[in-house]
C-alpha positions in Angstrom: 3.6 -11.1 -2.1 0.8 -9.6 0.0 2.4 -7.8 3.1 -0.6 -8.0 6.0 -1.4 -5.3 8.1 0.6 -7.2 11.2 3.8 -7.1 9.3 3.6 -2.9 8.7 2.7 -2.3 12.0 5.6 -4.4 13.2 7.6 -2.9 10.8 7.0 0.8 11.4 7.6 -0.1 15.7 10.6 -1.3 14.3 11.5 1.4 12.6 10.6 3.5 15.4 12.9 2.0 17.9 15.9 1.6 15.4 15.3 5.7 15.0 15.0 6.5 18.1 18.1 4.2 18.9 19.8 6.1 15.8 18.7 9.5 17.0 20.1 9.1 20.7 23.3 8.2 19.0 23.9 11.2 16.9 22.8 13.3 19.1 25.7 11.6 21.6 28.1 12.0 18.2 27.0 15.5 18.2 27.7 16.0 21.6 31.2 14.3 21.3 32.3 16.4 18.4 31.5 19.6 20.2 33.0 18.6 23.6 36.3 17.9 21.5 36.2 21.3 19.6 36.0 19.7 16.1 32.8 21.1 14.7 33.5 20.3 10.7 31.8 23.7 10.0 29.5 21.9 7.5 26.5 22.8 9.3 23.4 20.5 9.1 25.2 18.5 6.0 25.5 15.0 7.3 29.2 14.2 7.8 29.0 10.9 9.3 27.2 7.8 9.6 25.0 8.5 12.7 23.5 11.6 11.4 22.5 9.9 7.9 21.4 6.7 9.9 19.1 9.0 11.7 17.9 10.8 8.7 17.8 7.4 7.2 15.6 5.4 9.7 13.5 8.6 10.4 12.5 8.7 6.9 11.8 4.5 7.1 9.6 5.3 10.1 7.5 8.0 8.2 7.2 5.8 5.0 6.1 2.6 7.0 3.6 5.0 9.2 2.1 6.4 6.2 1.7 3.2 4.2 0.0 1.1 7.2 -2.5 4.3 7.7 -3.4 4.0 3.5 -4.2 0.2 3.8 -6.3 0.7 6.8 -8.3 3.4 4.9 -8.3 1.4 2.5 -9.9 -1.8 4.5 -12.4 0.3 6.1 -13.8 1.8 2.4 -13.6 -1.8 1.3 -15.9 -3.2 4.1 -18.5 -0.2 3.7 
C-alpha cells in the first residue's frame, strides 16, 4: 500500500490536534493533582494516562512530521 503525500499531511494535523488536545489535558491533570496536594512524588515518571497520552501523540506528531518532510525530499530529487 502506497500512502500519498495528502494522507501524511492529514495525518501529522491530526496528530497535532490530538497532542495538543492531550497536552491541555495533562497539563489540567497536573494542575488537579497539585491543587489537591497529591503530588505522587515520582517526578516526571508518567503516572497516568494523560501524561503518557501526551508523550504518546507528541511522539506520533514528530514521526508523521518527519516522514512527510523525507518523501517530499524525496519527490523533489526524483523530479530533478
Amino acid at each position: 500500500m502506497t500512502f500519498t503525500p495528502k494522507f501524511w499531511s492529514r495525518l501529522a494535523i491530526l496528530a497535532l490536534i490530538a497532542a495538543g488536545v492531550s497536552a491541555q489535558l495533562a497539563w489540567l491533570h497536573m494542575v488537579s493533582v497539585w491543587a489537591l496536594g497529591e503530588i505522587c512524588g515520582r517526578g516526571p515518571a508518567l503516572h497516568c494516562p494523560w501524561c503518557a497520552a501526551a508523550v504518546g501523540f507528541a511522539a506520533l506528531a514528530a514521526m508523521s512530521a518527519r516522514c512527510g518532510a523525507r518523501r517530499r525530499i524525496e519527490a523533489r530529487v526524483r523530479a530533478d
